[in-house]
C-alpha positions in Angstrom: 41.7 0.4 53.2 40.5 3.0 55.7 41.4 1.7 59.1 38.3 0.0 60.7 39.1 2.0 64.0 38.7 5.4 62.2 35.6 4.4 60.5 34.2 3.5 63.4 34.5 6.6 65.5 33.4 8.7 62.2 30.2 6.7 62.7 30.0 7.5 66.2 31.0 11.2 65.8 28.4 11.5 63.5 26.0 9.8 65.2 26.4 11.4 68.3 26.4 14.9 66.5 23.4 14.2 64.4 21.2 12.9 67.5 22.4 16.0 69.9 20.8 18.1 66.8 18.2 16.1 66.2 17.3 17.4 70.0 16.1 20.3 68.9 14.8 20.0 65.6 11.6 19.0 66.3 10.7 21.4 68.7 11.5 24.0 66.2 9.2 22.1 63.9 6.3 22.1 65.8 7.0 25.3 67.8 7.1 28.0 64.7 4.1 26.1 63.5 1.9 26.6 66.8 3.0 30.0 67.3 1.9 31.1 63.7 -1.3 29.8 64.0 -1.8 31.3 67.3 -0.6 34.7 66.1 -3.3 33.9 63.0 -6.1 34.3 65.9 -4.4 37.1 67.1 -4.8 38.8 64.3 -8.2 37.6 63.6 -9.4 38.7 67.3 -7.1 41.2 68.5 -7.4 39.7 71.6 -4.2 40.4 73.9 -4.1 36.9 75.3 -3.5 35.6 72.0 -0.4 37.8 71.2 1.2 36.9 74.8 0.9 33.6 73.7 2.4 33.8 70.3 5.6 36.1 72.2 6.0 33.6 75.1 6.0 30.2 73.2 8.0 32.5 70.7 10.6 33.2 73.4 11.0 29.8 74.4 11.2 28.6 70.2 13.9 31.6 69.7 16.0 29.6 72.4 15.4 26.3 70.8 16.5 27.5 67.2 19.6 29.0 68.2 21.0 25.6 70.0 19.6 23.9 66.6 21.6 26.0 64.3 24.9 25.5 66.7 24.9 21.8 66.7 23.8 21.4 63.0 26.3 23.4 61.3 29.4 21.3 62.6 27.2 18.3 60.7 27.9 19.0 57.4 31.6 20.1 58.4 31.9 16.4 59.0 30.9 15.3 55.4 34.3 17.0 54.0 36.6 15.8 57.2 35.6 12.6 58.1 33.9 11.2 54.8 36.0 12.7 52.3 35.9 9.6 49.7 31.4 9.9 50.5 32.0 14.2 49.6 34.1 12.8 46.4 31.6 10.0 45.3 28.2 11.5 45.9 29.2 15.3 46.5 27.1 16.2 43.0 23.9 14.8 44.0 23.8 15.5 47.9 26.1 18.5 47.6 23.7 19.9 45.6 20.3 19.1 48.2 22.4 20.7 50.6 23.0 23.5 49.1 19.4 24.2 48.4 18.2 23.7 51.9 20.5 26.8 52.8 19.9 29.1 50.0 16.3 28.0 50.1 15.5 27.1 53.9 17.5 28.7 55.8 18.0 31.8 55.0 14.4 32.3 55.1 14.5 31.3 58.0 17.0 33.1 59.7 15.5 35.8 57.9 12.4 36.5 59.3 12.9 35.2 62.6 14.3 38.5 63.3 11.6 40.1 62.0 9.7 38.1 64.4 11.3 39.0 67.3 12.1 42.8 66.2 9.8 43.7 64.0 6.5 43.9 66.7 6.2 47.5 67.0 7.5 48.1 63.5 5.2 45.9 61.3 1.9 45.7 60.8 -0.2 42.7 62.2 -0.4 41.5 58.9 3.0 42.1 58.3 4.5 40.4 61.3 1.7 37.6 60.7 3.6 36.7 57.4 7.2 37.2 58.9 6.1 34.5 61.8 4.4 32.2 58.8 7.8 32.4 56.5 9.7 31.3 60.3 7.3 28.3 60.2 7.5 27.6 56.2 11.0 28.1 56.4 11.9 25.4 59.2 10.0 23.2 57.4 11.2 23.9 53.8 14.6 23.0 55.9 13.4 19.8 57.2 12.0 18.9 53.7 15.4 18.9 51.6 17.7 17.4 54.5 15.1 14.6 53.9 15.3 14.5 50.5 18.9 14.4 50.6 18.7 11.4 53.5 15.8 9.8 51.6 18.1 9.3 48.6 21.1 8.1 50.5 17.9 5.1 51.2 16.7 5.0 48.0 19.6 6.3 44.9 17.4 7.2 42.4 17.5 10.1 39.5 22.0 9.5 39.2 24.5 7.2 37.8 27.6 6.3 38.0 30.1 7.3 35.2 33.1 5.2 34.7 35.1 8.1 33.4 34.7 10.3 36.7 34.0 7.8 39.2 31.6 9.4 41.0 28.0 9.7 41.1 26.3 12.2 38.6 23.3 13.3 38.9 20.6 12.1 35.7 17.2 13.6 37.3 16.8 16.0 39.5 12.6 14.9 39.5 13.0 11.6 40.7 15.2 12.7 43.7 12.5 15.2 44.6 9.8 12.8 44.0 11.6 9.8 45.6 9.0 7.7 47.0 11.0 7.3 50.0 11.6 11.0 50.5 7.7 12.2 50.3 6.7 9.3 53.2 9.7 10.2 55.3 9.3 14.2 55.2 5.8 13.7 56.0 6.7 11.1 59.0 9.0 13.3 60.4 7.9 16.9 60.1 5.0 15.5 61.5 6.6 13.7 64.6 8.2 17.2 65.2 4.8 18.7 65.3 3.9 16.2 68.0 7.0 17.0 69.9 6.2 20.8 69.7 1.9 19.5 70.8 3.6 18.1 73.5 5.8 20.5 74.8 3.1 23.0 74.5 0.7 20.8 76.4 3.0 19.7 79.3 4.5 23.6 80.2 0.7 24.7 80.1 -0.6 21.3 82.4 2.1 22.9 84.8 1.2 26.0 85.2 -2.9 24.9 85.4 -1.4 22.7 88.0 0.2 25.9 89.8 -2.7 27.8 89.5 -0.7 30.1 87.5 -1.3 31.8 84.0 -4.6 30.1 83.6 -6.1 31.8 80.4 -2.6 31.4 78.7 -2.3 27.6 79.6 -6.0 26.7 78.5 -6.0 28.2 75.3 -2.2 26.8 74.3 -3.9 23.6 75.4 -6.8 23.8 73.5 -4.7 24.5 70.4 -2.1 21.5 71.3 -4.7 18.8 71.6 -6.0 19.1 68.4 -3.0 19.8 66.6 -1.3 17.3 68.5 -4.3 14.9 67.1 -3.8 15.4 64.0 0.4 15.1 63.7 -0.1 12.0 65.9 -2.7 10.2 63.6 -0.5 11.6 60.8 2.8 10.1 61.8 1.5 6.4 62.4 -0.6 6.8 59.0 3.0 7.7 57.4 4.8 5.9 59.1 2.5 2.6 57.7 4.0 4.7 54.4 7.3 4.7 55.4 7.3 0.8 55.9 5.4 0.1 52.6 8.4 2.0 51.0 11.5 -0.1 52.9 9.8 -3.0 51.6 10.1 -2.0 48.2 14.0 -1.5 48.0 15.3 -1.9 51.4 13.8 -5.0 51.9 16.9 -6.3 54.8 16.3 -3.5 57.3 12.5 -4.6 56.7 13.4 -8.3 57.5 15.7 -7.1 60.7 13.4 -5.4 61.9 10.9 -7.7 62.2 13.9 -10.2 63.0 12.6 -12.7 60.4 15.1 -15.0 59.3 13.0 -17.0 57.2 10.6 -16.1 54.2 7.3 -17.3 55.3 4.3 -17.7 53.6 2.4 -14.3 52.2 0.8 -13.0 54.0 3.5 -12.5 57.1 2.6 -11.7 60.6 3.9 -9.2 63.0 5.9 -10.3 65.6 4.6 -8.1 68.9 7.4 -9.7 71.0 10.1 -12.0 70.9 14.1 -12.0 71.7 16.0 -12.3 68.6 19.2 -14.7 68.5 21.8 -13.9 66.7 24.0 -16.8 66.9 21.2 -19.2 65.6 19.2 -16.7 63.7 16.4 -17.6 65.1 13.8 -15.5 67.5 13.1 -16.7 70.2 9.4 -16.6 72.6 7.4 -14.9 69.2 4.7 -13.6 70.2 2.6 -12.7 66.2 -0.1 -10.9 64.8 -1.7 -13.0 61.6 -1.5 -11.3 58.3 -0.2 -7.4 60.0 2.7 -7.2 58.5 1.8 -8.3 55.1 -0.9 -5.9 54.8 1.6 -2.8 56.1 4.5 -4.1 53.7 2.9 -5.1 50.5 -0.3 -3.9 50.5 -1.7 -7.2 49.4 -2.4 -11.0 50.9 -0.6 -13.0 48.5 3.5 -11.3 48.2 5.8 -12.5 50.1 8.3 -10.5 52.4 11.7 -12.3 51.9 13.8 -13.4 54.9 17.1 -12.7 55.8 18.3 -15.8 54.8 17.0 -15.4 51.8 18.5 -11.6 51.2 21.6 -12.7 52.1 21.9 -15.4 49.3 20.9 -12.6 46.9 23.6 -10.4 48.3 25.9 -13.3 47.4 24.5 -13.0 44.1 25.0 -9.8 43.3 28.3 -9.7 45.3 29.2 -11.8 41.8 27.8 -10.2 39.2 29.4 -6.8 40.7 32.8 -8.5 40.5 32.0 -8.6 36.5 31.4 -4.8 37.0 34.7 -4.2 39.0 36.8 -5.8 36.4 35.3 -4.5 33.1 35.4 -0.7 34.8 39.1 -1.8 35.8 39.4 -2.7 31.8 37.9 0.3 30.8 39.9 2.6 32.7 42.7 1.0 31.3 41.7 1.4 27.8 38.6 4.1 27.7 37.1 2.3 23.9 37.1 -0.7 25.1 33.6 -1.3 24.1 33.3 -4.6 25.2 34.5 -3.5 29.0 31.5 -1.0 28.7 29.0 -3.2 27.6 29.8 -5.7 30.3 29.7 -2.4 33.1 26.5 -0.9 31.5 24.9 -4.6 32.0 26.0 -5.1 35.7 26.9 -1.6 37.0 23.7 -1.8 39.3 25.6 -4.2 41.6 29.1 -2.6 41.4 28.5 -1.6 44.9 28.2 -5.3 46.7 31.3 -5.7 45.2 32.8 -3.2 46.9 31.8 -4.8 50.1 35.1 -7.1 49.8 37.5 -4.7 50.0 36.4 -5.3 53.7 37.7 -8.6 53.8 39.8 -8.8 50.5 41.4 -6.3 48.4 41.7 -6.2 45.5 38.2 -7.4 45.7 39.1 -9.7 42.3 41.0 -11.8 44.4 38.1 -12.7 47.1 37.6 -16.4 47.2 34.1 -18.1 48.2 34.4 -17.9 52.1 35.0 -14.0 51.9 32.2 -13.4 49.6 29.9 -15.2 51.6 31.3 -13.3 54.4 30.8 -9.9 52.5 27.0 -11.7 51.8 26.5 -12.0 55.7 27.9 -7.9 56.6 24.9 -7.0 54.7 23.1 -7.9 57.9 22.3 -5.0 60.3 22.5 -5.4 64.0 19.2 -7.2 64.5 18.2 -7.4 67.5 18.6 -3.2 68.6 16.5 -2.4 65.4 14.0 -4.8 66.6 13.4 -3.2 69.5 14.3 0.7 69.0 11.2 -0.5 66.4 8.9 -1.6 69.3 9.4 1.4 71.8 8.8 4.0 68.6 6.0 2.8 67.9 4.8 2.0 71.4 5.1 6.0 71.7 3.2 6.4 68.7 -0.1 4.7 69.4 0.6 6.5 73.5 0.8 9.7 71.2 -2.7 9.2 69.7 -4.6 7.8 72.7 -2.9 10.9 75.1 -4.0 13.4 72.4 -7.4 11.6 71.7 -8.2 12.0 75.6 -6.9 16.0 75.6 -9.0 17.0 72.7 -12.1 15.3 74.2 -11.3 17.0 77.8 -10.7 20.5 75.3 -14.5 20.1 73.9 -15.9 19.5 77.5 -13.2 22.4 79.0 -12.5 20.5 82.2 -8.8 20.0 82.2 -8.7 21.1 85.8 -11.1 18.5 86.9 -8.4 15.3 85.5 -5.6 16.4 87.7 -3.7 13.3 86.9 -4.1 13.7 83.5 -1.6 17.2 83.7 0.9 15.0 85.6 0.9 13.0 83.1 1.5 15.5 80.5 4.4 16.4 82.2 5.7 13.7 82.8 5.3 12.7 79.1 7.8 15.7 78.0 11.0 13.8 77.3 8.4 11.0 75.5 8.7 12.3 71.8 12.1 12.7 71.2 12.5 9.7 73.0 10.6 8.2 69.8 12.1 10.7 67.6 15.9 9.2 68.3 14.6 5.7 67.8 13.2 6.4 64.8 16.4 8.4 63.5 18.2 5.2 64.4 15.9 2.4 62.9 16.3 4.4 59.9 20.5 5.4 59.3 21.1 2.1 61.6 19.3 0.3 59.6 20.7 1.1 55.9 23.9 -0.6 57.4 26.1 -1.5 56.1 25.8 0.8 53.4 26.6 4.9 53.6 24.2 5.3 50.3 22.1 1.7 49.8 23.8 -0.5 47.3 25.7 1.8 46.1 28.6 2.9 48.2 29.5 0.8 51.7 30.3 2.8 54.9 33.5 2.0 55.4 34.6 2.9 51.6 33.0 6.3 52.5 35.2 7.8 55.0 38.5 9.9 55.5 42.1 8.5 55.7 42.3 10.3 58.7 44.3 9.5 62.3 41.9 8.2 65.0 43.6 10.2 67.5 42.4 13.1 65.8 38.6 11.4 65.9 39.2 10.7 69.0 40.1 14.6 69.8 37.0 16.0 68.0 34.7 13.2 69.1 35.4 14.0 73.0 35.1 18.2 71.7 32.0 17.6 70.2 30.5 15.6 73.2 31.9 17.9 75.5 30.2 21.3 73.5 26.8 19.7 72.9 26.5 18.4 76.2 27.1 22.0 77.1 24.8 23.4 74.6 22.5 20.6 75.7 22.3 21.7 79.7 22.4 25.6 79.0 19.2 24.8 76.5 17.9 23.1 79.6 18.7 25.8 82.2 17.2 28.5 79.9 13.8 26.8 78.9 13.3 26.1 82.6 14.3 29.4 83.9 11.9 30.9 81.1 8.8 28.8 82.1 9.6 29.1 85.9 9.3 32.8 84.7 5.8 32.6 83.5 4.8 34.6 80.4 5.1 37.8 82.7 8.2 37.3 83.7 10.0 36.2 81.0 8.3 39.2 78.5 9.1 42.1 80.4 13.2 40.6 80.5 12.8 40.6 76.8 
């Protein structure tokens, strides 16, 4: 057994790495999308304004997609450091998505963002138009098979485990692409990065119109953000309705914890607005419900029911069992490879090989585990219930603030009297640090709440990392904090200096 120590502070290393990354990537999502279509009326126009805009909000994406590609290199690093046995049992299926997204994504990517930046006076319009459209398709194209890859550590479809190997192989490469899972959560968050970008657009221009500086430039990004923002905002709650409908369908315990239901009730459920969960007595506490909401999002229908977590955890029991019948005919198969018997017995139960994996927790070998510690595996199967019931909340309380504050901007866009609802561009300022606010409490709903499995059902967390020391977590963990809080601040300083700058300013430096 890995010690518990070690596998916690992999989980917080990663954690921490893969939110200080997940600082950037959205802006770059949304940035190189907005700056190719304002370079697209450029072109169309030959107006000058439009081409200041698509170099300034450039500048400010260039700086952006450098501190992204610095923070997320070191994240797959980790996967062959710190989760060595996860590399080892998985490494052909997400080794493979990985691989992809760089040979694919990235380089594209990295690509023709220097013909972005260098290629101004040495490319046609059209030909710098398609070099700043292959920076947006890229960065998406990036975000779409990291995604995949994450959807399927939700949802393991399209491999198998062999006996003979031990690992995961992959079986079919179409049902990982088309994983349910993965085409709702691609959608969900490219398009909350396109709201982060909306917003960032729409809060540096509400600034300067507050300044009375850089008017023409800050109206027209403005007019663009709004409706773009509109649209990724009614997008992202419409897919993230999608997203839910999905967890119910096979990860129905981060369902149930997040709506802290401890009981199955009748179909169709209600969703709880408010309420403080209690652990102790699984029971929450001051609900405040919706009739029939949740029902409809989860199922789609008026008459299924959305078990409880009472409920899952009896049927994690179960299957905690039947794996045990899995562990010991693989055990008798890897000690005699024809015993036909042993196989037929894995091939029948193999689906649930993982729960029984969960008692090398509490008892290993795991054939040894008596009733308390598989009941005790049963109940680990639990998330923490009471953060992902509120991280749930705020996300989505941003979300519907998202629509309404986009809703208002595109009306004030038609009627061109942004200077006349002065409170309105404080508010857009002060709603900067609002998306990826929403955007870490989603990324934590989702990886907090597969818990405590590293790919569901399949492979537990704390079978999935490194025999390593904690002392030398401990050492990286502090470096890593220590560089992206760095990275972090000098992002900061830049993008402020820049803006303070004004498109002028910051141009003729570059």
């Amino acid at each position: 057994m890995i010690d518990p120590t070690v596998v916690l502070l992999s989980r917080l290393q990663f954690g921490l790495t893969a939110m200080y990354h997940f600082l950037f990537v959205p802006l770059t999502l949304g940035l190189s999308l907005l700056i190719a279509i304002m370079e697209s009326v450029y072109v169309m126009t030959n107006r000058p304004i439009w081409k200041q805009m698509t170099k300034f909000w450039g500048l400010l994406f260039g700086i952006n997609f450098a501190m992204g590609v610095a923070t997320g290199i070191t994240l797959e690093f980790q996967f062959g450091t710190n989760w060595a046995y996860y590399s080892h049992y998985v490494g052909d299926i997400f080794g493979s998505l990985l691989a992809i997204e760089g040979l694919m994504a990235f380089f594209l990517e990295a690509t023709f963002i220097g013909l972005f930046f260098f290629g101004w006076n040495k490319l046609s319009k059209i030909g710098h138009l398609t070099a700043t459209w292959m920076v947006a398709i890229g960065s998406n194209f990036s975000a779409l098979w990291i995604l995949i890859a994450n959807a399927w550590m939700q949802n393991p479809v399209g491999a198998a485990f062999n006996p003979y190997t031990m690992r995961m192989e992959l079986t079919s490469f179409y049902e990982i692409f088309f994983n349910p899972v993965a085409q709702s959560k691609v959608v969900h968050t490219v398009s909350a990065g396109y709201v982060t970008g909306a917003i960032f657009v729409f809060g540096v221009s509400a600034f300067y119109l507050l300044r009375g500086r850089h008017l023409e430039l800050a109206k027209r990004s403005m007019t663009v953000a709004a409706s773009f923002g509109l649209a990724a905002a009614l997008s992202v709650v419409v897919l993230g309705d999608e997203s839910g409908y999905t967890a119910s369908q096979n990860q129905k315990m981060k369902v149930a914890a997040i709506e802290a239901m401890w009981e199955t009730e009748p179909a169709p459920a209600g969703f709880v607005v408010f309420g403080i969960p209690d652990i102790d007595h699984h029971k929450t506490h001051y609900e405040v419900k919706v009739p029939w909401v949740l029902g409809l999002i989860a199922t789609r229908s008026l008459d299924q029911e959305i078990p409880g977590i009472q409920d899952l955890v009896k049927i994690a029991e179960q299957r905690i069992r039947t794996g045990l019948l899995a562990y010991k005919a693989l055990k008798d198969l890897r000690s005699d490879l024809h015993n036909q018997s042993a196989r037929q017995v894995f091939q029948e139960h193999s689906k649930d090989l993982g729960y029984a994996l969960l008692l090398k927790r509490y008892h290993d070998p795991v054939l040894g585990a008596n009733d308390e510690q598989i009941k005790m595996a049963a109940n680990s199967t639990i998330p923490n219930v009471p953060w992902l019931f509120w991280s749930f909340r705020l996300m989505v309380g941003f979300g519907l603030f998202f629509i309404g504050f986009f809703a208002f901007a595109f009306y004030l866009s038609a009627r061109r009297r942004f200077e006349k609802h002065r409170w309105f561009l404080r508010l857009a300022i002060i709603s900067l640090p609002f998306p990826w606010i929403a955007a870490e409490l989603g990324w934590f709903v989702a990886e907090h709440g597969r818990q405590p499995w590293a790919i569901e059902g399949v492979l537990p967390t704390f079978c999935a990392a490194s025999a390593v020391n904690a002392s030398s977590v401990w050492f990286t963990l502090i470096g890593f904090v220590v560089f992206y809080t760095t990275l972090a601040i000098v992002d900061v300083f830049l993008m402020v200096k820049y803006i303070k700058l004004g498109p002028d300013g910051a141009l003729k430096t570059h």
